[in-house]
gemmi code that builds the backbone of each chain (N, CA, C; Angstrom):
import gemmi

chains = {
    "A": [
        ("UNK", (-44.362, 104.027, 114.632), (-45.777, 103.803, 114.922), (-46.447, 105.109, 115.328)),
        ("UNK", (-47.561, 105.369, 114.778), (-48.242, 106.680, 115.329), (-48.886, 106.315, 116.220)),
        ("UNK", (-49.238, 105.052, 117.303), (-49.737, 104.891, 118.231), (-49.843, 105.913, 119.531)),
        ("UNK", (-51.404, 106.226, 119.775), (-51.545, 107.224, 120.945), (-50.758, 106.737, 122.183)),
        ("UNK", (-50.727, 107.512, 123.372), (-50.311, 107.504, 124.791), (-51.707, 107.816, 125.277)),
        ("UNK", (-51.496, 106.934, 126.355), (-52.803, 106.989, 127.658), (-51.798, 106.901, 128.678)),
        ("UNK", (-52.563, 107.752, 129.557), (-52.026, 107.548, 130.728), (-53.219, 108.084, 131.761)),
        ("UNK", (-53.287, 107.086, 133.385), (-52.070, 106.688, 133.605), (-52.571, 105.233, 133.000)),
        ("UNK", (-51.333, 104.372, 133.361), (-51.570, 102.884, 132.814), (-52.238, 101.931, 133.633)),
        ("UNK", (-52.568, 102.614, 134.873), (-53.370, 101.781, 135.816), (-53.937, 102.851, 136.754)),
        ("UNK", (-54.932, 102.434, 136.885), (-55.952, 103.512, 137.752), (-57.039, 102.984, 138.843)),
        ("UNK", (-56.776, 102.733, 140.276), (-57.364, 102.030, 141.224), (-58.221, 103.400, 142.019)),
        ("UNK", (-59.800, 102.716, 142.344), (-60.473, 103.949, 143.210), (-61.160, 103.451, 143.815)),
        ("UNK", (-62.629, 104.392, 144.797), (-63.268, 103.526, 145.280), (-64.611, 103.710, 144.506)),
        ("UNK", (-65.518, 103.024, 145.090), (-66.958, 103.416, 144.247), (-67.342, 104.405, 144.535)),
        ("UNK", (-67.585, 105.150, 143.645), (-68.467, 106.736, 143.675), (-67.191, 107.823, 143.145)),
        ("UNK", (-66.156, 107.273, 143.349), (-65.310, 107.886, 143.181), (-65.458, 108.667, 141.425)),
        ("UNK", (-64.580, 109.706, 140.861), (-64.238, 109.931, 139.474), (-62.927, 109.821, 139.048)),
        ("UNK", (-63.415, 108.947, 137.755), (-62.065, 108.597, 136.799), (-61.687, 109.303, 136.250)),
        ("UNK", (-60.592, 109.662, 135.930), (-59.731, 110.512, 134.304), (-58.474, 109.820, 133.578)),
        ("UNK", (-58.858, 109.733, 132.912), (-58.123, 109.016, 131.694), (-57.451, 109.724, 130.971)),
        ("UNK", (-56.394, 109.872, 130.152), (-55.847, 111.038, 128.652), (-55.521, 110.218, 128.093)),
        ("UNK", (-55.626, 111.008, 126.834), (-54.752, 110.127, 125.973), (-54.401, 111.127, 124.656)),
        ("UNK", (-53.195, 111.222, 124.417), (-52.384, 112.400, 123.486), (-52.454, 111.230, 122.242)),
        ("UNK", (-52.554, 112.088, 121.170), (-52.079, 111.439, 119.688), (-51.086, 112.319, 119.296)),
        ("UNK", (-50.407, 111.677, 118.068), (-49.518, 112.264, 116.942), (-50.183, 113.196, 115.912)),
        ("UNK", (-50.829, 112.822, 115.021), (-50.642, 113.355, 114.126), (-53.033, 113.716, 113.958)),
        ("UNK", (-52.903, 114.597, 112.685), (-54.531, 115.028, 112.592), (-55.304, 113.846, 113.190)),
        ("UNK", (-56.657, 114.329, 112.929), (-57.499, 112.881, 113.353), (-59.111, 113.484, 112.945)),
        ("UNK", (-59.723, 112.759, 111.820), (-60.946, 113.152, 111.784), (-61.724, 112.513, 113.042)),
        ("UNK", (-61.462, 111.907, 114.046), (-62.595, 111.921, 115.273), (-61.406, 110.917, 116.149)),
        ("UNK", (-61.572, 110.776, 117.357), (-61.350, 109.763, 118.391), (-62.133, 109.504, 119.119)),
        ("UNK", (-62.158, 107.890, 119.326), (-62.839, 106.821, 119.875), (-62.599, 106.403, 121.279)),
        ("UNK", (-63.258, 106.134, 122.184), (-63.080, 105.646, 123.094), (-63.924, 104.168, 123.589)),
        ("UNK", (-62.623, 103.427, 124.231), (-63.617, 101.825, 123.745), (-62.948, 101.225, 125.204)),
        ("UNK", (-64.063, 100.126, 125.847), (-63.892, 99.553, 126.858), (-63.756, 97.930, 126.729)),
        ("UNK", (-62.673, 97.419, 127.399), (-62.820, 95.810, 127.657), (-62.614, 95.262, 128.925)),
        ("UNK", (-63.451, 94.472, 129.086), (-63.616, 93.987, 129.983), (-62.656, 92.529, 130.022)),
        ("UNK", (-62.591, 91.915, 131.245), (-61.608, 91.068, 131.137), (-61.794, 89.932, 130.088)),
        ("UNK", (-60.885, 89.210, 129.541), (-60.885, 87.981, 128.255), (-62.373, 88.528, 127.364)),
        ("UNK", (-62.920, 89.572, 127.244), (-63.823, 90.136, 126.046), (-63.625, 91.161, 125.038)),
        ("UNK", (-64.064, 91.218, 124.266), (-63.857, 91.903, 122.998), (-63.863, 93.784, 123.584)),
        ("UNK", (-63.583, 94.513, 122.608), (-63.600, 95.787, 123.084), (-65.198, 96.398, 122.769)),
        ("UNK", (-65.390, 97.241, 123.500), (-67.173, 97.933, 123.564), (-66.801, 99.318, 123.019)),
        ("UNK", (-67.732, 99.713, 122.180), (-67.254, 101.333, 121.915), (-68.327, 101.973, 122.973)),
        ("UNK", (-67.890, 103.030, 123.331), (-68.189, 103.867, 124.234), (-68.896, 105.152, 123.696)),
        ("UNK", (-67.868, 106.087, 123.012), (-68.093, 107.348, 122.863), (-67.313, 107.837, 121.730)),
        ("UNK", (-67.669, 108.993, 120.729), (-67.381, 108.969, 119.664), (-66.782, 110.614, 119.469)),
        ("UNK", (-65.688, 111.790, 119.550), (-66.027, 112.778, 119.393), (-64.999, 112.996, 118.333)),
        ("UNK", (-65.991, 114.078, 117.144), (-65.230, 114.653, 116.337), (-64.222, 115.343, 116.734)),
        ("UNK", (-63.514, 115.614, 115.575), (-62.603, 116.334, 115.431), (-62.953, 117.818, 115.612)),
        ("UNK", (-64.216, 118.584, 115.099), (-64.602, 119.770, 115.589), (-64.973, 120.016, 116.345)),
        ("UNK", (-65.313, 118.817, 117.564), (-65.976, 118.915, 118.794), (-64.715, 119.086, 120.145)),
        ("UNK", (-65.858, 119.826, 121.035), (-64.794, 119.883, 121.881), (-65.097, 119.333, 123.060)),
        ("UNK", (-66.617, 118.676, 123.273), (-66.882, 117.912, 124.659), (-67.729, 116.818, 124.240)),
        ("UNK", (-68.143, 116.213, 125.047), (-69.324, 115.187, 124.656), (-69.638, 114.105, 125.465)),
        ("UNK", (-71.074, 113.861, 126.064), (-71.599, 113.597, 127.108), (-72.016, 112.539, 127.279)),
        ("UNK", (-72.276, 110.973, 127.503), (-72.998, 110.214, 127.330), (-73.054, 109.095, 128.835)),
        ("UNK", (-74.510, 109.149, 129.426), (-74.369, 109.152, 131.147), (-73.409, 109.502, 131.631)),
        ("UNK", (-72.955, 108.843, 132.333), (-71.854, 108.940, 133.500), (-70.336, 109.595, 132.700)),
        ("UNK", (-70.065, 109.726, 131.154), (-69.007, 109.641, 130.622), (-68.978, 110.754, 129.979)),
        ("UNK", (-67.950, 111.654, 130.419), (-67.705, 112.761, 129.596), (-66.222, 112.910, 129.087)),
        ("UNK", (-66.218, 113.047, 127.446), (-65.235, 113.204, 127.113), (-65.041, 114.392, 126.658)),
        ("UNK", (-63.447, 114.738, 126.790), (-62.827, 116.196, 126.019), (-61.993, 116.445, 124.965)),
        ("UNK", (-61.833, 116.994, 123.681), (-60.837, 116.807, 122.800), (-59.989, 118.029, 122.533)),
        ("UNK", (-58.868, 118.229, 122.363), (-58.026, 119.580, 122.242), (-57.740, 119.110, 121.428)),
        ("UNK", (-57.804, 119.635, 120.053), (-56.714, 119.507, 118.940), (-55.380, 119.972, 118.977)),
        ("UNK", (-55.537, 121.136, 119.558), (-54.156, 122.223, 119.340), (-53.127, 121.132, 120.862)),
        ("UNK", (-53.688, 120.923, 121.225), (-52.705, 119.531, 122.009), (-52.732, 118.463, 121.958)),
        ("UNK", (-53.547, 117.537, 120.716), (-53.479, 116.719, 120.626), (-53.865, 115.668, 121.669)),
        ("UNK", (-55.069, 116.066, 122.428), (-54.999, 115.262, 123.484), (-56.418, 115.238, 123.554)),
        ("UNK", (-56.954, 114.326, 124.539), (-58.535, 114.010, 125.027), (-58.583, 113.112, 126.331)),
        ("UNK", (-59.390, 113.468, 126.809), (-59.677, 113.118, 128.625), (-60.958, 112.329, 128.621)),
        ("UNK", (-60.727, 110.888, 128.963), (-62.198, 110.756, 129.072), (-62.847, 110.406, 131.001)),
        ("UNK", (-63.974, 111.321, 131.594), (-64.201, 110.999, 133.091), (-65.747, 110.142, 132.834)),
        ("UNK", (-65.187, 109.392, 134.357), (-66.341, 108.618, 134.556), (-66.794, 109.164, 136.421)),
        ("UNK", (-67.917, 109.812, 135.869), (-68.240, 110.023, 137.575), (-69.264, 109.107, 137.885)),
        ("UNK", (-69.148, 109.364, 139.232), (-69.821, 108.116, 140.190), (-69.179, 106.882, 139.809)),
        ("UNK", (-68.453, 106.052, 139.422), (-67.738, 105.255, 139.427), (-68.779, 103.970, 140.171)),
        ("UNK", (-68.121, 102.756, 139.192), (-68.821, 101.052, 139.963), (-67.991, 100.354, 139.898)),
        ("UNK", (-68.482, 99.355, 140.618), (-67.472, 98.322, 140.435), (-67.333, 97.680, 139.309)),
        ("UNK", (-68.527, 97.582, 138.451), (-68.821, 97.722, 137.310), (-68.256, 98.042, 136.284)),
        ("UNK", (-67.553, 99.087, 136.133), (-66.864, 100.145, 135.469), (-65.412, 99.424, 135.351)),
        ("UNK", (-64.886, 98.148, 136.226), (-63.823, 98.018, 136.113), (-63.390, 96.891, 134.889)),
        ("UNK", (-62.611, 97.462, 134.395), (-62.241, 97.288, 132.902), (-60.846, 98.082, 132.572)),
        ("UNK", (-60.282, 97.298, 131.064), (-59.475, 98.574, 130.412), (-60.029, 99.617, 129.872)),
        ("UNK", (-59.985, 100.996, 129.606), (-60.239, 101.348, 128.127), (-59.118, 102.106, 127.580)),
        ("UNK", (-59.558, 101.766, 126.194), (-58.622, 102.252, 124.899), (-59.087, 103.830, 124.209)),
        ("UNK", (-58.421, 104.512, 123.997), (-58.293, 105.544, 123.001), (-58.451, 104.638, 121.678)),
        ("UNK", (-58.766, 105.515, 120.844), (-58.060, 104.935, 119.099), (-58.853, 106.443, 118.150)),
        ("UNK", (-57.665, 106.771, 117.460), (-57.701, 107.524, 116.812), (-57.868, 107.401, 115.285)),
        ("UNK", (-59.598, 107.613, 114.804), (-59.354, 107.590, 113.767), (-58.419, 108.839, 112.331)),
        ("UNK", (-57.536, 108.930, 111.680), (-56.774, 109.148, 111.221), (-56.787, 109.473, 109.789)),
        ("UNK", (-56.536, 110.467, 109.240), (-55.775, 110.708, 107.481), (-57.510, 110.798, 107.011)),
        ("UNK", (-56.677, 110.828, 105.677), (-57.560, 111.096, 104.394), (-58.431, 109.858, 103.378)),
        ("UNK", (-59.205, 110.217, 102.948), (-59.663, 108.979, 102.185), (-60.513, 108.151, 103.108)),
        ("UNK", (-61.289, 108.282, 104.718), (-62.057, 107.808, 105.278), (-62.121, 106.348, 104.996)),
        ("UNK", (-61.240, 106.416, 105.317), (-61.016, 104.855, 105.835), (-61.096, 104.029, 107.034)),
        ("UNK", (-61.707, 104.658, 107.953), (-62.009, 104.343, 109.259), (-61.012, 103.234, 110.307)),
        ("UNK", (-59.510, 103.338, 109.616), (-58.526, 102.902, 110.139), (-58.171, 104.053, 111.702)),
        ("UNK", (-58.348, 102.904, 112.305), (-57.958, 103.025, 113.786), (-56.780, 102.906, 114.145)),
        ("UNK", (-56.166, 103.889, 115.319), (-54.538, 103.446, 116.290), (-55.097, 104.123, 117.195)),
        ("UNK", (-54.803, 102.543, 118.103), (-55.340, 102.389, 119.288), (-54.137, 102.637, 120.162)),
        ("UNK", (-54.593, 103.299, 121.531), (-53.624, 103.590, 122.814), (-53.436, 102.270, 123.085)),
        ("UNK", (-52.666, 102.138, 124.195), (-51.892, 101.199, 124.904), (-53.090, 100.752, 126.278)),
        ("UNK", (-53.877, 101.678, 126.729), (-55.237, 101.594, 127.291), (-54.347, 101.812, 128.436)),
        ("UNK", (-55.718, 102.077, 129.804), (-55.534, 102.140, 131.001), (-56.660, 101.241, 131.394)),
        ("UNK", (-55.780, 100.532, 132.910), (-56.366, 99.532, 133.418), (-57.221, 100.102, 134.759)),
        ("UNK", (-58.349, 100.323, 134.702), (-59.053, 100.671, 135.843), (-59.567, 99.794, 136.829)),
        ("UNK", (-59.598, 99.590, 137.708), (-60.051, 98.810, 139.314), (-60.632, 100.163, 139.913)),
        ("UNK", (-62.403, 99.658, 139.948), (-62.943, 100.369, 140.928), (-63.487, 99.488, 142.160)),
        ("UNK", (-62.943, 99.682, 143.358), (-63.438, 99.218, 144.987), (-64.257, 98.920, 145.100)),
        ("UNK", (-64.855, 98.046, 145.837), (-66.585, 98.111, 146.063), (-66.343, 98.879, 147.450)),
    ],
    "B": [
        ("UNK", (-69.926, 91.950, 121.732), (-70.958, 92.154, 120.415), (-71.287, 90.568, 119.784)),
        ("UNK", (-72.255, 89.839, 120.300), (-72.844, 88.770, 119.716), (-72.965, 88.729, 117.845)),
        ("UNK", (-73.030, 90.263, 117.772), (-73.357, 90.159, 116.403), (-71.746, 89.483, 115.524)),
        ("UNK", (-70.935, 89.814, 115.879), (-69.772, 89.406, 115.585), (-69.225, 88.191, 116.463)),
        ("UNK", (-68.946, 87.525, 115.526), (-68.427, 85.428, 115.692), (-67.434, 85.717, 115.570)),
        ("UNK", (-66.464, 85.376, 116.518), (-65.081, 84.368, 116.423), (-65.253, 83.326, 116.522)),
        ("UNK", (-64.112, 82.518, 115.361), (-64.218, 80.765, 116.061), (-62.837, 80.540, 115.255)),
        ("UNK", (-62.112, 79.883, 116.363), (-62.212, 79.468, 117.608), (-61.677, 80.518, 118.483)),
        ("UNK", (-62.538, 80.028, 119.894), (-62.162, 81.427, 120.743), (-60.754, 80.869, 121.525)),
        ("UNK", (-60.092, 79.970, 121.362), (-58.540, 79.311, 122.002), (-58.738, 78.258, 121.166)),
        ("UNK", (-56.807, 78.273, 120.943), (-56.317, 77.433, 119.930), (-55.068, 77.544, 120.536)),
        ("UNK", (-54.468, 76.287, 120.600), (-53.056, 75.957, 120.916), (-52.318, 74.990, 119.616)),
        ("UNK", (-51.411, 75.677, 118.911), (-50.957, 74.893, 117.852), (-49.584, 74.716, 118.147)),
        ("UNK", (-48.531, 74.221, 116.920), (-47.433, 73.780, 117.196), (-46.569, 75.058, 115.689)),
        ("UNK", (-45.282, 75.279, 116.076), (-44.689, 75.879, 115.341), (-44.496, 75.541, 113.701)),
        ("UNK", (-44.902, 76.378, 112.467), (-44.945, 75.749, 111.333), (-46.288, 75.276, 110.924)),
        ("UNK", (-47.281, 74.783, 111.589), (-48.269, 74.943, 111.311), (-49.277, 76.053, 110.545)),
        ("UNK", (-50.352, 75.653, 109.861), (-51.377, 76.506, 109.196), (-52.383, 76.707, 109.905)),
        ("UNK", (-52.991, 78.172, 110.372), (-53.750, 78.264, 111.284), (-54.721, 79.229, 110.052)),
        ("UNK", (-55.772, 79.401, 110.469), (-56.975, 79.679, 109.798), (-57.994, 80.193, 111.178)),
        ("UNK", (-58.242, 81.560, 111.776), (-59.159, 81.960, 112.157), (-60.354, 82.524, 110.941)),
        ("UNK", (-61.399, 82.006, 111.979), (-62.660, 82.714, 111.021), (-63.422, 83.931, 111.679)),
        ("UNK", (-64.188, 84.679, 111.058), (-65.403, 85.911, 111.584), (-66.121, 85.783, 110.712)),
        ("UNK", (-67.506, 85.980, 111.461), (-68.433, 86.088, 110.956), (-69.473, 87.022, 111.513)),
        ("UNK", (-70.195, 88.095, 110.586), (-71.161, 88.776, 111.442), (-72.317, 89.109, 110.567)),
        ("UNK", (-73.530, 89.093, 111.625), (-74.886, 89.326, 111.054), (-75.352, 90.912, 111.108)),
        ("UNK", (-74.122, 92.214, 111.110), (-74.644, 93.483, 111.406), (-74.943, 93.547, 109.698)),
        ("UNK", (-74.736, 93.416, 108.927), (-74.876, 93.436, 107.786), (-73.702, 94.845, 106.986)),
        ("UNK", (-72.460, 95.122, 107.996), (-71.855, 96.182, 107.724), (-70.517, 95.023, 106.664)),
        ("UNK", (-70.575, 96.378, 105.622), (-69.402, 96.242, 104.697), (-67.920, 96.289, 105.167)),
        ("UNK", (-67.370, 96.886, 106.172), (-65.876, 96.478, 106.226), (-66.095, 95.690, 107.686)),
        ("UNK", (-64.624, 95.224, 107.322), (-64.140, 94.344, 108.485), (-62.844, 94.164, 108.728)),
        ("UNK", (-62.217, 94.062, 109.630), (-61.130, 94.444, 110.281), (-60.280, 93.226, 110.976)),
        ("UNK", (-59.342, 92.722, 111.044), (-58.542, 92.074, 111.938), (-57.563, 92.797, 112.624)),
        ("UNK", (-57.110, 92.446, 113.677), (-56.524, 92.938, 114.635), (-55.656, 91.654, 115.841)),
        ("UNK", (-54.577, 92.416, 115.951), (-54.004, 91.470, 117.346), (-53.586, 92.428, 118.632)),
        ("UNK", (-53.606, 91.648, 119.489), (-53.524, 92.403, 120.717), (-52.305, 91.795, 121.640)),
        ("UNK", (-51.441, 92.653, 121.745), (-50.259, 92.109, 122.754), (-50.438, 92.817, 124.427)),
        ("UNK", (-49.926, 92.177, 125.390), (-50.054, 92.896, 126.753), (-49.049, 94.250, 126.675)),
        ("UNK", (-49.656, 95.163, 127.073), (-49.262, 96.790, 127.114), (-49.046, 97.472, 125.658)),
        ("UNK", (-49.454, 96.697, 124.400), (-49.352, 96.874, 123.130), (-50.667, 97.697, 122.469)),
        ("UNK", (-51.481, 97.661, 123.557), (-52.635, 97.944, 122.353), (-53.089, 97.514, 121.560)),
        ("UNK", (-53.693, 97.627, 120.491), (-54.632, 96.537, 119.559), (-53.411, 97.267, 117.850)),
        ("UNK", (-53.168, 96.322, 117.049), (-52.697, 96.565, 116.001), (-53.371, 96.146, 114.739)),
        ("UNK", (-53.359, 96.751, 113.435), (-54.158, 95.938, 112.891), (-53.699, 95.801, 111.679)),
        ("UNK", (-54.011, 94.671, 111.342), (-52.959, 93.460, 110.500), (-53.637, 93.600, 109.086)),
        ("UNK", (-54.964, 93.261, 108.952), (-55.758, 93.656, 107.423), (-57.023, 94.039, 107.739)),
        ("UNK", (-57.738, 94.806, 106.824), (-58.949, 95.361, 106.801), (-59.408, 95.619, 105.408)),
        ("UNK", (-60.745, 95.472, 104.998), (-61.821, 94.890, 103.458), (-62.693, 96.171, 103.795)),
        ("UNK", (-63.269, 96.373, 102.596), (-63.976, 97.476, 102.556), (-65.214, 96.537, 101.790)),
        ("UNK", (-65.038, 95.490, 101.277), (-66.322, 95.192, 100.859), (-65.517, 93.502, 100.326)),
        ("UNK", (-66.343, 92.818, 99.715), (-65.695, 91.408, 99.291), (-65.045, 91.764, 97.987)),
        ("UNK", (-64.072, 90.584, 98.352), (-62.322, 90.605, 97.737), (-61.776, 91.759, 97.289)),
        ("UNK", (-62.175, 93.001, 98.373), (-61.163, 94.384, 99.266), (-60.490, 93.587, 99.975)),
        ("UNK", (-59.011, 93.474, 99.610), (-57.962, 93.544, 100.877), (-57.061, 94.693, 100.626)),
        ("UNK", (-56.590, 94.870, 102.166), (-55.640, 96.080, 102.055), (-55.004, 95.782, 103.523)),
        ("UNK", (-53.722, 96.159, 103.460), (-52.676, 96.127, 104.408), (-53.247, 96.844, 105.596)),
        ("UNK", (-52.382, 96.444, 106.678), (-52.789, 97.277, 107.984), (-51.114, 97.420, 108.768)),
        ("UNK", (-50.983, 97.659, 109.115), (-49.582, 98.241, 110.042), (-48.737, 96.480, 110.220)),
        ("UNK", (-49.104, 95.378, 110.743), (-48.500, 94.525, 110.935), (-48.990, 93.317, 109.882)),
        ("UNK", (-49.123, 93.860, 108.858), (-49.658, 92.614, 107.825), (-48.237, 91.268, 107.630)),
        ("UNK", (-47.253, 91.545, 107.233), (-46.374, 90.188, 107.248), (-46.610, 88.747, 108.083)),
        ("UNK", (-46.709, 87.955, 107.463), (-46.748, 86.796, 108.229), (-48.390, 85.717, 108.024)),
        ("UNK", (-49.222, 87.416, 107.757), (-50.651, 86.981, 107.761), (-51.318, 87.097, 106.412)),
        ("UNK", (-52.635, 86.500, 106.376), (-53.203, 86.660, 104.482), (-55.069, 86.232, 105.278)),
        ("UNK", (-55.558, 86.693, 104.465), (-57.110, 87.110, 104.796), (-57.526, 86.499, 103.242)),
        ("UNK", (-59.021, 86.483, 103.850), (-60.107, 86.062, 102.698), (-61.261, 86.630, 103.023)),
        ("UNK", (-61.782, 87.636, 102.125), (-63.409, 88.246, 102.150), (-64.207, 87.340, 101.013)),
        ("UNK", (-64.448, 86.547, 101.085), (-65.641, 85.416, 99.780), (-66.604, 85.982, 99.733)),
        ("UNK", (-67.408, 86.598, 101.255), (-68.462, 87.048, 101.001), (-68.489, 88.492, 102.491)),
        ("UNK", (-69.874, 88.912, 101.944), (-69.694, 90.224, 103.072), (-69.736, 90.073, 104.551)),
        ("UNK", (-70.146, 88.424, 104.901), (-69.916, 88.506, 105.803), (-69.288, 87.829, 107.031)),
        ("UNK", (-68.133, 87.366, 106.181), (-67.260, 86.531, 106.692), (-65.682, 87.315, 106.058)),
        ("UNK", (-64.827, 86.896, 107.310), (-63.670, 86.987, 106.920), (-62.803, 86.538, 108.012)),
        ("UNK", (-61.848, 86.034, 106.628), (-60.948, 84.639, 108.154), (-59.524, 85.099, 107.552)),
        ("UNK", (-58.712, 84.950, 108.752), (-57.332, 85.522, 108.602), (-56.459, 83.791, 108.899)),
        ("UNK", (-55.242, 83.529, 107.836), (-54.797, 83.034, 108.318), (-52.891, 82.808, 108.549)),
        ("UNK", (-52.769, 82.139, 108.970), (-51.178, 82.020, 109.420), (-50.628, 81.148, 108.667)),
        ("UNK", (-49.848, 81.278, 107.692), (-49.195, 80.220, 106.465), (-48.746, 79.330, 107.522)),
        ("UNK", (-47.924, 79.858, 108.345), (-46.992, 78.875, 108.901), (-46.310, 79.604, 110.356)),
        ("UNK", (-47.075, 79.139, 111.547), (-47.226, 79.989, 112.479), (-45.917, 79.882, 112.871)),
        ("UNK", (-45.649, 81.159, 113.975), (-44.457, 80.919, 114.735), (-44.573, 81.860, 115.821)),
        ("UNK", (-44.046, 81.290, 116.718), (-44.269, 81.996, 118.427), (-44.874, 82.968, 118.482)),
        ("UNK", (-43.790, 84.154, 118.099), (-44.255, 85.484, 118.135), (-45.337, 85.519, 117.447)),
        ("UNK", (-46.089, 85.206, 117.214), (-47.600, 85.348, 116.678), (-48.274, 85.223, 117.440)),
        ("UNK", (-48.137, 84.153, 118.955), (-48.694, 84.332, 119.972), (-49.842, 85.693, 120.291)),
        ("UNK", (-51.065, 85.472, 120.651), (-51.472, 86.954, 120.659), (-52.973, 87.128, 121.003)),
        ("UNK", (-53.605, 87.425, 121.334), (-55.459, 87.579, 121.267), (-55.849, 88.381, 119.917)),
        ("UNK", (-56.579, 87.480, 119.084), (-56.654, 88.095, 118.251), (-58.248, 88.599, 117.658)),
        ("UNK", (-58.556, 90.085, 117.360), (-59.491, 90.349, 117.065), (-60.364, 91.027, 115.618)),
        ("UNK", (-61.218, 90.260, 115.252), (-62.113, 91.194, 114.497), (-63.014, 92.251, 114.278)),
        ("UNK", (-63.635, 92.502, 113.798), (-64.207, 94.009, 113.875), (-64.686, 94.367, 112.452)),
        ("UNK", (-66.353, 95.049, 112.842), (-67.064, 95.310, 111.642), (-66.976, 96.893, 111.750)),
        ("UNK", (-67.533, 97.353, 110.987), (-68.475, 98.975, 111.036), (-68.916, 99.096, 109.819)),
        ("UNK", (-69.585, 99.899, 109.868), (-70.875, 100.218, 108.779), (-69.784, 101.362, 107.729)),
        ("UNK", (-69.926, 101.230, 106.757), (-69.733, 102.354, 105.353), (-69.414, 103.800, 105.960)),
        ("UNK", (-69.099, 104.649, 104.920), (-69.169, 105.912, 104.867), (-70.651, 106.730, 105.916)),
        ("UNK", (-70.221, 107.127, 106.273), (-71.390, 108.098, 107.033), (-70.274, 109.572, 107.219)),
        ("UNK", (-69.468, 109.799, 106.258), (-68.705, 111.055, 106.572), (-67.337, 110.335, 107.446)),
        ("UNK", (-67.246, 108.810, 107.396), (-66.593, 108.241, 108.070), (-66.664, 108.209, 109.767)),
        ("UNK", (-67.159, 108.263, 110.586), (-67.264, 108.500, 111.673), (-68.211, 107.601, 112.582)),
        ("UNK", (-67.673, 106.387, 112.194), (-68.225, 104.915, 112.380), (-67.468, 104.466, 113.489)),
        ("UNK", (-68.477, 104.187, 114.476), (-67.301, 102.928, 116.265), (-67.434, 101.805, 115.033)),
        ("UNK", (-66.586, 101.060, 115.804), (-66.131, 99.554, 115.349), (-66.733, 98.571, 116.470)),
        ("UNK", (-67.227, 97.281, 116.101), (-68.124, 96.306, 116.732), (-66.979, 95.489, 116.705)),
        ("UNK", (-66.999, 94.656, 118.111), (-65.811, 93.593, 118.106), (-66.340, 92.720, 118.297)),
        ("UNK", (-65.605, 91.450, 117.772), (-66.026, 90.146, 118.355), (-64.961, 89.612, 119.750)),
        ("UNK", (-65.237, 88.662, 120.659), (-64.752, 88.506, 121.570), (-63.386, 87.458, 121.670)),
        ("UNK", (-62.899, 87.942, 120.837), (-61.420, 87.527, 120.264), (-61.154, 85.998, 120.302)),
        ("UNK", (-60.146, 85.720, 119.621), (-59.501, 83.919, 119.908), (-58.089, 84.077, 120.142)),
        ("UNK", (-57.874, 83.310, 121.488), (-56.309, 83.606, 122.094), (-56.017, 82.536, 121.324)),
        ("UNK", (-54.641, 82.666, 120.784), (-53.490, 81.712, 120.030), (-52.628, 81.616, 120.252)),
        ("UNK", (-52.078, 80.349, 120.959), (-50.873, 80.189, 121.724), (-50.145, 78.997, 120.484)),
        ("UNK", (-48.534, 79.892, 120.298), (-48.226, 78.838, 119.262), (-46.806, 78.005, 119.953)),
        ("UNK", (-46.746, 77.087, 120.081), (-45.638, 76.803, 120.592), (-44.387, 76.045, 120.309)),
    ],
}
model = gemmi.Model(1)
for chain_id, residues in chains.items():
    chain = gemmi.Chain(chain_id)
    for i, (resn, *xyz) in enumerate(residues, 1):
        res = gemmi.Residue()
        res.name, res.seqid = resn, gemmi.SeqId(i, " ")
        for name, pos in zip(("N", "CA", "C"), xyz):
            atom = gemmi.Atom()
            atom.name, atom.element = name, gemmi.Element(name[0])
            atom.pos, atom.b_iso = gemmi.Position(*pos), 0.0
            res.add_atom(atom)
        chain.add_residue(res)
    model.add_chain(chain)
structure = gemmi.Structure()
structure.add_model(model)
structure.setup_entities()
């Protein structure tokens, strides 16, 4: 399976606090995704960064991508209670744009009130 | 994502049985995606259409068979279920080519407990 790694696999804070998330892939990737679920609901996409990109901003959520390590960080500052959810990595992948996804294993966040 | 229908959102069947989930969505996007989800597994995905009667394999296709009739429906089903199929299972649209670099819209899955 070329399935990414996230870590960590559970992540407890308080409010206001900041999150960090990673998550390493295997192999190229024309962009990775970052996507949130909330409990018994479908997944939310979040944030989108290419493959030539190396940061990318959207409110509270900043993500980072290293190719040459295969890896990407996504933070959430100021933190809510709100915020508490899984989220998933998923790496879109290969040739022929096919917008086939492999998704991380996710991290489970609990933020405090 | 309202725009994307599951039905049914829980189903409890019996082993050997024919199960038939459906999706349906009003984004008006050409592919669509199935997917299952195990605890600490991540999301896997079983078949995905690029447009009607596009099928194409996805990493865990065995066991399962899909129908695109039209663009905007597509229902996955289980010849003949068995436990390990157990699972939350999800669909998912996105829009065409744009250089490929399309999020995926989910619907709010249907847990399937087979027993």
């Amino acid at each position: 399976s070329q399935q990414g790694e996230e870590d960590p696999q559970a992540l407890s804070i308080q409010e206001g606090e900041n999150a960090t998330m990673n998550c390493s892939y295997k192999t190229s990737i024309n962009n990775l995704q970052w996507y949130r679920q909330n409990s018994g609901r479908g997944l939310v996409h979040l944030i989108l960064i290419r493959s030539n990109e190396r940061e990318k901003h959207s409110g509270r959520l900043r993500v980072t991508l290293d190719t040459s390590k295969k890896s990407s960080s996504l933070l959430i500052t100021a933190s809510r209670a709100a915020d508490t959810a899984s989220y998933f990595c998923a790496t879109d992948y290969g040739s022929s744009n096919t917008g086939k996804l492999i998704f991380g294993q996710g991290t489970t966040l609990q933020v405090k009130p | 994502d309202a725009d994307v229908t599951q039905t049914p959102r829980n189903r409890i069947t019996k082993t050997g049985k024919r199960i038939m989930l459906e999706c349906s969505q009003t984004k008006g996007h050409d592919r669509m995606y199935w997917y299952r989800q195990d605890p600490g597994l991540g999301l896997r995905l079983i078949y995905y259409s690029f447009d009607v009667k596009d099928i194409n394999k996805g990493e865990i296709s065995d066991g399962y068979s899909v129908s695109r009739q039209a663009q905007a429906k597509f229902s996955l089903s289980l010849e003949s279920a068995i436990p390990n199929q157990t699972a939350l299972y999800f669909c998912a649209t996105s829009d065409a080519d744009r250089g490929g670099n399309q999020p995926q819209h989910f619907g709010d899955g249907t847990r399937l407990s087979i027993l």
